[in-house]
Backbone atoms as SQL, in Angstrom:
CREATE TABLE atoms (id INTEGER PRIMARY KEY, chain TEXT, resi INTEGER, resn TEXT, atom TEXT, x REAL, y REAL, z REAL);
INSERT INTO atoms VALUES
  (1, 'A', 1, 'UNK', 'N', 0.831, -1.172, 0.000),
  (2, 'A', 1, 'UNK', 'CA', 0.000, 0.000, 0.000),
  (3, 'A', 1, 'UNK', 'C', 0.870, 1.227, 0.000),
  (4, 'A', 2, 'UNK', 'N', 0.122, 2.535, -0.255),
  (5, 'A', 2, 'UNK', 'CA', 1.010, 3.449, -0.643),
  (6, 'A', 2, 'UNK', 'C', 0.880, 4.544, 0.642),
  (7, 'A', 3, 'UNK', 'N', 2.009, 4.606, 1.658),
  (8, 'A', 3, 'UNK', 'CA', 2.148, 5.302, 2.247),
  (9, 'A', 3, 'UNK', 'C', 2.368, 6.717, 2.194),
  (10, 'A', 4, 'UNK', 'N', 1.808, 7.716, 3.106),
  (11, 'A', 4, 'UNK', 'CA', 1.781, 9.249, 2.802),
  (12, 'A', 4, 'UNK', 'C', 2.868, 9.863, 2.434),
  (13, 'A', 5, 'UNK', 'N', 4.287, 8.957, 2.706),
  (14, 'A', 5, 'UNK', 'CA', 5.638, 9.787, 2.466),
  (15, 'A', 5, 'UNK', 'C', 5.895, 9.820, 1.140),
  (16, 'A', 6, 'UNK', 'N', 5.034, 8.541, 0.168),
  (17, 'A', 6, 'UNK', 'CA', 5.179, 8.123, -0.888),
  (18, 'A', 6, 'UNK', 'C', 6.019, 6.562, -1.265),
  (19, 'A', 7, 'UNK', 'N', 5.880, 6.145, 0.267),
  (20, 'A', 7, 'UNK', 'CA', 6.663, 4.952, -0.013),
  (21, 'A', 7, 'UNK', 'C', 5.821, 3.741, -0.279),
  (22, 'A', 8, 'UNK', 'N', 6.209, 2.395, -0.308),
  (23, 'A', 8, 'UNK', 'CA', 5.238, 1.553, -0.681),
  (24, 'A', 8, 'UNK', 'C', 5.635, 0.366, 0.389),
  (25, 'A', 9, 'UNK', 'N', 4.615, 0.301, 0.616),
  (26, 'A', 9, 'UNK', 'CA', 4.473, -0.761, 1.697),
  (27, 'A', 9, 'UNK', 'C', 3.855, -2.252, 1.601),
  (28, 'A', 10, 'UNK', 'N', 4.143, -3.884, 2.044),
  (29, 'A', 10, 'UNK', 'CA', 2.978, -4.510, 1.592),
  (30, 'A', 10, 'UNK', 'C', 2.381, -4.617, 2.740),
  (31, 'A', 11, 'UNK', 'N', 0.996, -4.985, 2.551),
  (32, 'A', 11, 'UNK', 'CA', -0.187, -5.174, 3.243),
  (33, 'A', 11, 'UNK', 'C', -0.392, -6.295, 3.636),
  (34, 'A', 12, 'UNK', 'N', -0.345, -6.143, 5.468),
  (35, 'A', 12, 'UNK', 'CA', -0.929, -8.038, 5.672),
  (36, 'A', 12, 'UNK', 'C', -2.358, -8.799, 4.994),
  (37, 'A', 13, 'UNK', 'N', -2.696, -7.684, 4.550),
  (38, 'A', 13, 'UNK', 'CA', -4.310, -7.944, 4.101),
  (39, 'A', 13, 'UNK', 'C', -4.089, -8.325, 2.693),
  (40, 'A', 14, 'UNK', 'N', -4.582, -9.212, 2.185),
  (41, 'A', 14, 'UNK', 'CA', -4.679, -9.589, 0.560),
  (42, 'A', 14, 'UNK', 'C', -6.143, -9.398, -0.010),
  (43, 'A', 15, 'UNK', 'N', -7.037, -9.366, 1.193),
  (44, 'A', 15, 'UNK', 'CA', -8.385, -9.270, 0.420),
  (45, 'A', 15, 'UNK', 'C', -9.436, -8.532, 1.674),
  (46, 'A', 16, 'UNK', 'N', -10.223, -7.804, 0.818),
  (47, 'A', 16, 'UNK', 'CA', -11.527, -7.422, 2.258),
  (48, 'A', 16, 'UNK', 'C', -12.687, -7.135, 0.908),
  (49, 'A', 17, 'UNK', 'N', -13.645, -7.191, 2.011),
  (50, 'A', 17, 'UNK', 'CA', -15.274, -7.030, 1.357),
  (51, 'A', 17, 'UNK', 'C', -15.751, -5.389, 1.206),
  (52, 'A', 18, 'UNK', 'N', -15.902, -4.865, 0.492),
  (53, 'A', 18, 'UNK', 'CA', -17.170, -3.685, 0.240),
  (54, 'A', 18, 'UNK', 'C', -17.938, -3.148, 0.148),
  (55, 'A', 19, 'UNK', 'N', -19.035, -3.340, 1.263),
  (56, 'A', 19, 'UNK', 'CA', -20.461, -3.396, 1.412),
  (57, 'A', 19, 'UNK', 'C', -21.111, -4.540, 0.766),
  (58, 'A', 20, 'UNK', 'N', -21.971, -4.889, 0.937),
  (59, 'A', 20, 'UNK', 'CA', -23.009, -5.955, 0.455),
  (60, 'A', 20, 'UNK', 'C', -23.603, -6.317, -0.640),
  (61, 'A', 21, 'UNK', 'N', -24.081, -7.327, -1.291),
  (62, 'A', 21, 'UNK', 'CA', -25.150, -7.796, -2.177),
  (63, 'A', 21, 'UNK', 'C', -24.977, -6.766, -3.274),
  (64, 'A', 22, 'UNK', 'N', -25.894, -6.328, -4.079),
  (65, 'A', 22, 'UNK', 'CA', -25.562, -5.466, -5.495),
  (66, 'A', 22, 'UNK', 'C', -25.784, -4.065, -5.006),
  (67, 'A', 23, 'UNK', 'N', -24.547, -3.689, -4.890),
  (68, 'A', 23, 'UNK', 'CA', -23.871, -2.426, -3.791),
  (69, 'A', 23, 'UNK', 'C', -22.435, -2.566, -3.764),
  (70, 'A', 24, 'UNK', 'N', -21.746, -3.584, -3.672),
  (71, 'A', 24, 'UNK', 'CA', -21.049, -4.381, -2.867),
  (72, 'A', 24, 'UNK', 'C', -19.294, -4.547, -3.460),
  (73, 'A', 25, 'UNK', 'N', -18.939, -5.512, -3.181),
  (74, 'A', 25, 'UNK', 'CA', -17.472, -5.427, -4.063),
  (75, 'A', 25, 'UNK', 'C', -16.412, -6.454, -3.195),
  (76, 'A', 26, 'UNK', 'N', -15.324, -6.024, -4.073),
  (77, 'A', 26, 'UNK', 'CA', -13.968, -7.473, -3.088),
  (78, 'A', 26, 'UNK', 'C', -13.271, -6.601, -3.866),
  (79, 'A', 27, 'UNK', 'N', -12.047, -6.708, -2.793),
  (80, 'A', 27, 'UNK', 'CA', -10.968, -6.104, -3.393),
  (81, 'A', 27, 'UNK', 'C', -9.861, -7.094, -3.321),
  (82, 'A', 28, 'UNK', 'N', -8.873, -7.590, -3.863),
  (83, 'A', 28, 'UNK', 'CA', -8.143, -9.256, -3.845),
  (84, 'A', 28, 'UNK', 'C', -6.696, -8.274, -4.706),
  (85, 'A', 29, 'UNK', 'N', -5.611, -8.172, -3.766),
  (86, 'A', 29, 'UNK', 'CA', -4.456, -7.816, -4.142),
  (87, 'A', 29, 'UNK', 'C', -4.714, -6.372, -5.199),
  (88, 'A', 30, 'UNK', 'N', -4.344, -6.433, -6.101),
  (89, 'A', 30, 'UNK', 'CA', -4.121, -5.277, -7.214),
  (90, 'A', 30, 'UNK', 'C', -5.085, -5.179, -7.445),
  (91, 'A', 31, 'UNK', 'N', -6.394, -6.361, -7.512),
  (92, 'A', 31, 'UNK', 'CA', -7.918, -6.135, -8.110),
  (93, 'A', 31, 'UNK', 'C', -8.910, -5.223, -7.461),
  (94, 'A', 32, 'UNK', 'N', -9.861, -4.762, -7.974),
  (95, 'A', 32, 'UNK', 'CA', -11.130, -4.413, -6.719),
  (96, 'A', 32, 'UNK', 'C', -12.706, -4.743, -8.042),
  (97, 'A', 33, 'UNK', 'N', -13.372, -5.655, -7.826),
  (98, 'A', 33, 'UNK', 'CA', -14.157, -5.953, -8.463),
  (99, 'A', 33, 'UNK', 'C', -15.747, -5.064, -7.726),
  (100, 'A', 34, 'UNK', 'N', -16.271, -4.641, -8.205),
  (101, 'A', 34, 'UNK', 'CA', -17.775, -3.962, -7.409),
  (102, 'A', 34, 'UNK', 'C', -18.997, -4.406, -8.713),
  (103, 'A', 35, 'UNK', 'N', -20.166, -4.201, -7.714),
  (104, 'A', 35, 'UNK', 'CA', -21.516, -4.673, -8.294),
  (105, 'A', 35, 'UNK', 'C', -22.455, -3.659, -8.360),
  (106, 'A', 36, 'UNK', 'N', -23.572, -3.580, -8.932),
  (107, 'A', 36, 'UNK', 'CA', -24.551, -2.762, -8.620),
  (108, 'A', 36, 'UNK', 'C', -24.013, -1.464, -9.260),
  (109, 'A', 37, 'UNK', 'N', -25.180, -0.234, -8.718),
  (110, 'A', 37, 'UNK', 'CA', -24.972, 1.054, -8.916),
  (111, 'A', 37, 'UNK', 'C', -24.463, 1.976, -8.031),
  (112, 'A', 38, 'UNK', 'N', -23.206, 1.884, -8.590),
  (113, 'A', 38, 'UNK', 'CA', -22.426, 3.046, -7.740),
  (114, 'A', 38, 'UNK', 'C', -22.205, 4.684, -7.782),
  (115, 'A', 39, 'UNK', 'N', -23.547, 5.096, -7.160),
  (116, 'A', 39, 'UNK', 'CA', -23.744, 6.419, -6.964),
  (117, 'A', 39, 'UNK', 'C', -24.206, 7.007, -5.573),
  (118, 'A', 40, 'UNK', 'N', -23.620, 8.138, -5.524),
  (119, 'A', 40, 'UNK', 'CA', -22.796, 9.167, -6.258),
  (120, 'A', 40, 'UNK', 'C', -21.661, 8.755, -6.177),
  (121, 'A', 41, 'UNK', 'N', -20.731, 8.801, -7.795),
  (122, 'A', 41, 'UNK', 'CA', -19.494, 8.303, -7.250),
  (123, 'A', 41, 'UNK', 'C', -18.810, 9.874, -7.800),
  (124, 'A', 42, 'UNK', 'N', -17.439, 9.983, -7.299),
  (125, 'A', 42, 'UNK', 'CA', -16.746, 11.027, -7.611),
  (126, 'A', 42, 'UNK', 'C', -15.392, 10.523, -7.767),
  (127, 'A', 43, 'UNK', 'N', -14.837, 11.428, -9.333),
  (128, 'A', 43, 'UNK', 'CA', -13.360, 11.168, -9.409),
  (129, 'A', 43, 'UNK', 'C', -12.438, 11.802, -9.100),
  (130, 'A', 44, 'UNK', 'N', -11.646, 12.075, -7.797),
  (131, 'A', 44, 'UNK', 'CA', -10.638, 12.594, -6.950),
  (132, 'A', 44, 'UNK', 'C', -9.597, 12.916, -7.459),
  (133, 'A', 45, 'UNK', 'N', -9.189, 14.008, -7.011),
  (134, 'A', 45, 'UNK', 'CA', -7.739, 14.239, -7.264),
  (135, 'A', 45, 'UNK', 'C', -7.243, 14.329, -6.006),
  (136, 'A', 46, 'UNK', 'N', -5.368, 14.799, -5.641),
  (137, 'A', 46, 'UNK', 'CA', -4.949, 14.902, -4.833),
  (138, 'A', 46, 'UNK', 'C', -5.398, 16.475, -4.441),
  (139, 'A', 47, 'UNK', 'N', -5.789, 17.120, -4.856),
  (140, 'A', 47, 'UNK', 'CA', -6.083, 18.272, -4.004),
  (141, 'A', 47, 'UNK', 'C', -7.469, 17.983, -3.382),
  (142, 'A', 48, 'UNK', 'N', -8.448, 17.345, -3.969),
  (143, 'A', 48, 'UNK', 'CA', -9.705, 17.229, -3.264),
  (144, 'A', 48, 'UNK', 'C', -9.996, 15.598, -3.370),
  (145, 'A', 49, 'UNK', 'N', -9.051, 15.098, -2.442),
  (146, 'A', 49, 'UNK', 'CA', -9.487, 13.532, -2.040),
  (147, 'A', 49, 'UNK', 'C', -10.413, 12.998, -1.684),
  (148, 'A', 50, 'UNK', 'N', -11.229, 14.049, -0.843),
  (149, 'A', 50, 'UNK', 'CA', -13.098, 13.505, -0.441),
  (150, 'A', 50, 'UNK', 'C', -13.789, 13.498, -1.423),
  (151, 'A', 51, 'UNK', 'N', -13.536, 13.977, -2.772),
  (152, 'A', 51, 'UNK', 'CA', -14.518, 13.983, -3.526),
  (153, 'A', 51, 'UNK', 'C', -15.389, 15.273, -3.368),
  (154, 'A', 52, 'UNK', 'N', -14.902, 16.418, -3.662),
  (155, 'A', 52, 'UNK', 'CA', -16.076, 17.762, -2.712),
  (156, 'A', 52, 'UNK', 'C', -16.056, 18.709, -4.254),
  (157, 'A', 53, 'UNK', 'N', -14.775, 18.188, -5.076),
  (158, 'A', 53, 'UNK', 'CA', -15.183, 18.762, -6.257),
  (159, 'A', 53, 'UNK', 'C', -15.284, 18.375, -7.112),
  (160, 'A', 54, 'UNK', 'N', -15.598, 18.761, -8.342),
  (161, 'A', 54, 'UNK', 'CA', -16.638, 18.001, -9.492),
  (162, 'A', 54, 'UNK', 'C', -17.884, 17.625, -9.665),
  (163, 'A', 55, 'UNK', 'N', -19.215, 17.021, -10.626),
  (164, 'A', 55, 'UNK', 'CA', -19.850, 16.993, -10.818),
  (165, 'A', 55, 'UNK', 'C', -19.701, 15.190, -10.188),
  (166, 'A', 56, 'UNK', 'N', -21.088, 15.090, -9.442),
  (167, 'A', 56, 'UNK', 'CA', -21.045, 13.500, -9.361),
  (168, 'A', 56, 'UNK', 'C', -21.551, 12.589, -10.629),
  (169, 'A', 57, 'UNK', 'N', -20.751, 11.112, -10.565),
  (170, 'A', 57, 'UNK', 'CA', -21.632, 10.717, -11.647),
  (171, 'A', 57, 'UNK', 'C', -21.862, 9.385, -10.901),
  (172, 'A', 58, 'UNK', 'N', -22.026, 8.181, -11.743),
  (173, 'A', 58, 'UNK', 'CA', -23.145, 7.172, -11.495),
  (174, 'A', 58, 'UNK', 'C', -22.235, 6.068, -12.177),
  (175, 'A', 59, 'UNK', 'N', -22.057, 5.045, -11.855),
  (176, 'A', 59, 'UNK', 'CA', -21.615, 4.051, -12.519),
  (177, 'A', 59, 'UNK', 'C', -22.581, 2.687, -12.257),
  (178, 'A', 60, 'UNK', 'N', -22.866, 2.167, -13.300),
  (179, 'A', 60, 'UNK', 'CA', -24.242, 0.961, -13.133),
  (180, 'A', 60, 'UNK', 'C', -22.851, -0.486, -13.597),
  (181, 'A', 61, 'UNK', 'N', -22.406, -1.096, -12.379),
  (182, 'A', 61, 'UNK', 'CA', -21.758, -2.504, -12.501),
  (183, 'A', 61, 'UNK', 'C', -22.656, -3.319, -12.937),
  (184, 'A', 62, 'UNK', 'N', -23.725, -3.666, -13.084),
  (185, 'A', 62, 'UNK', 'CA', -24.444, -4.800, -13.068),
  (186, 'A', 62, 'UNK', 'C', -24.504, -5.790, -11.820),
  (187, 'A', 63, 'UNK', 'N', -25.215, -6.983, -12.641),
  (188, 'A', 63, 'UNK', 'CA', -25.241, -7.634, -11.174),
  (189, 'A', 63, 'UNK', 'C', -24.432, -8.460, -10.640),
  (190, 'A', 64, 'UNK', 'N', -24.516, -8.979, -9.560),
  (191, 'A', 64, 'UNK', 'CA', -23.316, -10.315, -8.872),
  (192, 'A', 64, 'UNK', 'C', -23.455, -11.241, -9.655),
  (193, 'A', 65, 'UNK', 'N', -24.548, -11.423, -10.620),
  (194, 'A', 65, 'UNK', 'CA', -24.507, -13.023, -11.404),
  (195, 'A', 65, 'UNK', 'C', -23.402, -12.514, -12.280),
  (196, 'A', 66, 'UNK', 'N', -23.920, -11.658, -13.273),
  (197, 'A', 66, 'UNK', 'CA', -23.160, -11.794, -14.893),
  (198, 'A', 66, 'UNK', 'C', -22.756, -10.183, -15.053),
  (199, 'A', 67, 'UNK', 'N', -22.464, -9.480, -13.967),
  (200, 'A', 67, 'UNK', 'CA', -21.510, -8.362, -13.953),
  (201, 'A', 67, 'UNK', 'C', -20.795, -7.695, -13.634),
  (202, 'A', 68, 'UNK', 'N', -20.663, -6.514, -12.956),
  (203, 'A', 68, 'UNK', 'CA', -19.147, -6.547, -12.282),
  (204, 'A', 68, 'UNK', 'C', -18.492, -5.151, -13.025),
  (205, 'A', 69, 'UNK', 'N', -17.955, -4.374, -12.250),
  (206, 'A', 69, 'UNK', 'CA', -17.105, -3.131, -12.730),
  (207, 'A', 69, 'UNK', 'C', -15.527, -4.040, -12.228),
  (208, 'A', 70, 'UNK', 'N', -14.273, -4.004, -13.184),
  (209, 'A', 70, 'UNK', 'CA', -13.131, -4.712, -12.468),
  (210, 'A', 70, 'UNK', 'C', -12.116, -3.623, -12.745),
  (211, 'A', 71, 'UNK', 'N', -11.285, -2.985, -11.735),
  (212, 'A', 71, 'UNK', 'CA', -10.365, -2.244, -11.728),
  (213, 'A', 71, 'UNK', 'C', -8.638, -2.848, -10.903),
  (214, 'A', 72, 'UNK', 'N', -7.798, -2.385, -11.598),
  (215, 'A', 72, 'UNK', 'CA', -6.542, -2.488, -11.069),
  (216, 'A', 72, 'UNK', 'C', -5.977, -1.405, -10.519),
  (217, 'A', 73, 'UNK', 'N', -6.290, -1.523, -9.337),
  (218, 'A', 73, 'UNK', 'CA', -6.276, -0.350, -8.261),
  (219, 'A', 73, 'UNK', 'C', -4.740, 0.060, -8.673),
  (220, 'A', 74, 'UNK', 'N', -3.422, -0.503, -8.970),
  (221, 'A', 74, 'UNK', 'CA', -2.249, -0.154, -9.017),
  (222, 'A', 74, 'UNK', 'C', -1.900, 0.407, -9.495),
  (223, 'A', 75, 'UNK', 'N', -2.398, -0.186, -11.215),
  (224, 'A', 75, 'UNK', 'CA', -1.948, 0.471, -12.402),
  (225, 'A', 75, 'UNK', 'C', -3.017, 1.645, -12.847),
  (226, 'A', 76, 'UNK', 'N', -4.326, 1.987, -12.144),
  (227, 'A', 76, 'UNK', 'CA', -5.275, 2.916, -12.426),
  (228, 'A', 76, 'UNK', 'C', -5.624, 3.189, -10.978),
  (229, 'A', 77, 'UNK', 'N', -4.991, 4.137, -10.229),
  (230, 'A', 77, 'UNK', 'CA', -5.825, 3.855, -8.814),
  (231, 'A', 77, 'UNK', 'C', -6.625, 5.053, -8.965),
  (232, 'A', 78, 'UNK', 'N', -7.001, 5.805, -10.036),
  (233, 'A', 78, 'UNK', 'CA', -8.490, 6.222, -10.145),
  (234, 'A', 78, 'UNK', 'C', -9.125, 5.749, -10.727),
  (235, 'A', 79, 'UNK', 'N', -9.854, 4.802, -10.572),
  (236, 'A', 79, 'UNK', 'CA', -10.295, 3.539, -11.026),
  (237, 'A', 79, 'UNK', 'C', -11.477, 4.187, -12.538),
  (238, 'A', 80, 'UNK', 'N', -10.783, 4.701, -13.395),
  (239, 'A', 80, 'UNK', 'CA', -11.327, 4.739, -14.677),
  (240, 'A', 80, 'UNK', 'C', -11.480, 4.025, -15.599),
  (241, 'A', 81, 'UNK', 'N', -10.646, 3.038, -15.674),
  (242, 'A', 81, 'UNK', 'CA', -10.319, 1.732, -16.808),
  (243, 'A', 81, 'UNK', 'C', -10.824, 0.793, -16.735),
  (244, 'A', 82, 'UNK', 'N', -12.688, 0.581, -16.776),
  (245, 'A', 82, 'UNK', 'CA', -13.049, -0.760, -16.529),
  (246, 'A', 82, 'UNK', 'C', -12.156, -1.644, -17.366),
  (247, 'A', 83, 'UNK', 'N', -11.837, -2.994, -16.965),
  (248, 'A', 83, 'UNK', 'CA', -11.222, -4.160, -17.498),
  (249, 'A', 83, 'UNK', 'C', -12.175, -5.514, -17.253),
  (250, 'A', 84, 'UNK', 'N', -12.837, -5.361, -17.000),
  (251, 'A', 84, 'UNK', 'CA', -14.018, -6.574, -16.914),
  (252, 'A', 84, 'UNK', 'C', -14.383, -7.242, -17.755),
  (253, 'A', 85, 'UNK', 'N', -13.982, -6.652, -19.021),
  (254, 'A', 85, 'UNK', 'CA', -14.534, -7.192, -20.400),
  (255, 'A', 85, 'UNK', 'C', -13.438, -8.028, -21.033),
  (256, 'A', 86, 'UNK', 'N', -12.002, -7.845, -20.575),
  (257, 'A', 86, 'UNK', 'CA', -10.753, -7.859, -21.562),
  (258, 'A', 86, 'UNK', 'C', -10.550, -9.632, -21.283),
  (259, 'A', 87, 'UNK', 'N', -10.376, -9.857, -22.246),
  (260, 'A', 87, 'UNK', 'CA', -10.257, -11.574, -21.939),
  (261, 'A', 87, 'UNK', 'C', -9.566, -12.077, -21.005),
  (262, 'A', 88, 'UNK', 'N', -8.093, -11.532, -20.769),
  (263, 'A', 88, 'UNK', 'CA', -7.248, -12.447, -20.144),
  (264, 'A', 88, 'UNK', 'C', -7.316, -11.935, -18.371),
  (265, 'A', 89, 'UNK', 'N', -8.640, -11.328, -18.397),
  (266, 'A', 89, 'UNK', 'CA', -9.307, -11.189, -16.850),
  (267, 'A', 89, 'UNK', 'C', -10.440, -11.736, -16.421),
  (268, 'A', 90, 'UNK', 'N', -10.907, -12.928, -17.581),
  (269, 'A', 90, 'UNK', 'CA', -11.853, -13.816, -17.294),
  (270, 'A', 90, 'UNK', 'C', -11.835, -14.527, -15.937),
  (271, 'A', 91, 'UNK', 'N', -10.597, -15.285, -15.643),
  (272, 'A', 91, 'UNK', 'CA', -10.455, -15.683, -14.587),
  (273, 'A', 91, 'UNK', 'C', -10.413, -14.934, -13.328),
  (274, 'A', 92, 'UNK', 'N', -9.721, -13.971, -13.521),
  (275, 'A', 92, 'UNK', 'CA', -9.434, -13.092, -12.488),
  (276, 'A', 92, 'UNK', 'C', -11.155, -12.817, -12.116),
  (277, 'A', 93, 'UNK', 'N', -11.870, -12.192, -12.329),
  (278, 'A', 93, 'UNK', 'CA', -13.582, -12.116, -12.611),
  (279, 'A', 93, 'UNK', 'C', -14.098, -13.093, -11.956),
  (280, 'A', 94, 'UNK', 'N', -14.391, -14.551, -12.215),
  (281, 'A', 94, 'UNK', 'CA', -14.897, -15.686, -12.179),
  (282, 'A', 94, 'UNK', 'C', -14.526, -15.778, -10.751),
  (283, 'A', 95, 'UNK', 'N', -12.783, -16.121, -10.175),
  (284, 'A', 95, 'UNK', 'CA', -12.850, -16.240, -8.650),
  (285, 'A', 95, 'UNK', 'C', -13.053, -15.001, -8.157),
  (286, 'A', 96, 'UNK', 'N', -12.817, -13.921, -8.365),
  (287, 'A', 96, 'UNK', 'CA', -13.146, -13.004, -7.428),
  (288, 'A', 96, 'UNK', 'C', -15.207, -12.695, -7.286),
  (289, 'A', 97, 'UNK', 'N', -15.715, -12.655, -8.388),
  (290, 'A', 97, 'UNK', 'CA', -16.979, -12.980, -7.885),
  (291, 'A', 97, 'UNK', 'C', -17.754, -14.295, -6.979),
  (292, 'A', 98, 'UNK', 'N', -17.311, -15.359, -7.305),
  (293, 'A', 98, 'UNK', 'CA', -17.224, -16.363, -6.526),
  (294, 'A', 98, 'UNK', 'C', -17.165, -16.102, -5.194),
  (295, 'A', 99, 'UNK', 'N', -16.027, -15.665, -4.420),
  (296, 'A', 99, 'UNK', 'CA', -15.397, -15.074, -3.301),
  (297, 'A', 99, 'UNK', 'C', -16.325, -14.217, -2.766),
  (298, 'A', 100, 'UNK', 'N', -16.853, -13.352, -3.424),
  (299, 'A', 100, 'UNK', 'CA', -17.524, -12.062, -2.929),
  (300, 'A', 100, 'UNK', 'C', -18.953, -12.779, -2.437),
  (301, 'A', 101, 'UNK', 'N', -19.334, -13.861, -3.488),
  (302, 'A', 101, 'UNK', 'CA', -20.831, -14.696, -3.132),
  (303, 'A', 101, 'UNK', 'C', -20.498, -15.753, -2.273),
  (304, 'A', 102, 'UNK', 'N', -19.114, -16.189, -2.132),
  (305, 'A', 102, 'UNK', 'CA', -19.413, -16.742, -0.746),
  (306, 'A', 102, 'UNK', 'C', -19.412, -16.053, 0.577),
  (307, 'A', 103, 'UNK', 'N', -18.567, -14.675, 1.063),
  (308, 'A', 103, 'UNK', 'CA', -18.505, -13.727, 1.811),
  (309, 'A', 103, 'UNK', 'C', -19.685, -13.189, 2.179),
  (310, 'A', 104, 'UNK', 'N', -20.833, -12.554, 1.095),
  (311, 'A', 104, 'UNK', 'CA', -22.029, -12.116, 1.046),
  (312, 'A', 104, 'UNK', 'C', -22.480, -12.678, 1.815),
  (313, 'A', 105, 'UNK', 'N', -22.806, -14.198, 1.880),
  (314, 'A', 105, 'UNK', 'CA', -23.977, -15.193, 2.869),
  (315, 'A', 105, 'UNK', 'C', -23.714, -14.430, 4.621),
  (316, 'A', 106, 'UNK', 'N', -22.578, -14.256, 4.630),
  (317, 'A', 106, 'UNK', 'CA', -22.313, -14.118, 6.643),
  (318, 'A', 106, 'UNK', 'C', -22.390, -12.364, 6.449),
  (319, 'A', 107, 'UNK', 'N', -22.571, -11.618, 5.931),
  (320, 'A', 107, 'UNK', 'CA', -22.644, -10.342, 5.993),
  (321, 'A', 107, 'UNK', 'C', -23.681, -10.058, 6.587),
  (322, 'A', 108, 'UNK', 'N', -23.413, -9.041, 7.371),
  (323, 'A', 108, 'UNK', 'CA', -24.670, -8.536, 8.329),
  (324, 'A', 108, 'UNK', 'C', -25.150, -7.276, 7.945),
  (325, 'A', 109, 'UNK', 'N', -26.107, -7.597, 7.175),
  (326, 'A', 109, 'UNK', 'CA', -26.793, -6.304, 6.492),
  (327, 'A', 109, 'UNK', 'C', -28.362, -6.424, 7.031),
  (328, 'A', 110, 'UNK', 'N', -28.617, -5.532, 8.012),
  (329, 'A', 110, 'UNK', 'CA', -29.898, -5.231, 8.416),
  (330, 'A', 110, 'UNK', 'C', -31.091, -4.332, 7.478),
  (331, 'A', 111, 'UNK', 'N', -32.006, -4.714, 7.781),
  (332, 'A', 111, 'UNK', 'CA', -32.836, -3.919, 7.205),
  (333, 'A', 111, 'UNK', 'C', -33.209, -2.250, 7.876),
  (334, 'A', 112, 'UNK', 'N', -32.514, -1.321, 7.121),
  (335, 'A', 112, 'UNK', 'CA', -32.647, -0.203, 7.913),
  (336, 'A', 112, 'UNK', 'C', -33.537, 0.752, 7.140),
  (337, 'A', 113, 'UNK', 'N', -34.774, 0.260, 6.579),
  (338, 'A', 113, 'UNK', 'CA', -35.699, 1.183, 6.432),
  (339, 'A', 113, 'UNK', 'C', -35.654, 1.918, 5.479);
């Protein structure tokens, strides 16, 4: 991971979850795969990292069966470059959705109205 001095660090973590069901996502080393409609999303720069400027937009992943937004947080870490489509990330796709639908089942997502 990329530390504030600019150095690079590795991470004991190789994988974590991203909210839930078609909303939701896995992030697995360099990958971060997400589902659903992701709005409001905003594209950051280093002067405004929260996202406070620009126009918001909307990104529609599809669903956990047969879709998926897939980004390489490393080589794009403003995650503009869907790659979900490109062949030789079929696999990469296949287990990481897998993963995310077995994770999903123990997630504790309440009904909040």
């Amino acid at each position: 991971y990329l530390m504030s001095d600019g150095s690079n660090q590795t991470s004991p973590r190789y994988e974590f979850v991203v909210g839930s069901g078609n909303g939701g996502g896995i992030v697995q080393g360099d990958y971060k795969l997400i589902f659903g409609n992701q709005a409001p999303a905003f594209w950051t720069t280093l002067d405004y990292p929260n996202g406070t400027k620009g126009e918001p937009t909307s990104i529609n992943c599809g669903s956990i069966d047969n879709g998926g937004c897939l980004f390489n947080w490393i080589k794009d870490p403003t995650e503009h470059d869907d790659i979900v489509n490109d062949t030789e990330n079929a696999e990469i796709v296949s287990t990481m959705r897998a993963r995310f639908q077995e994770l999903d089942k123990t997630t504790f997502n309440p009904n909040r109205g």
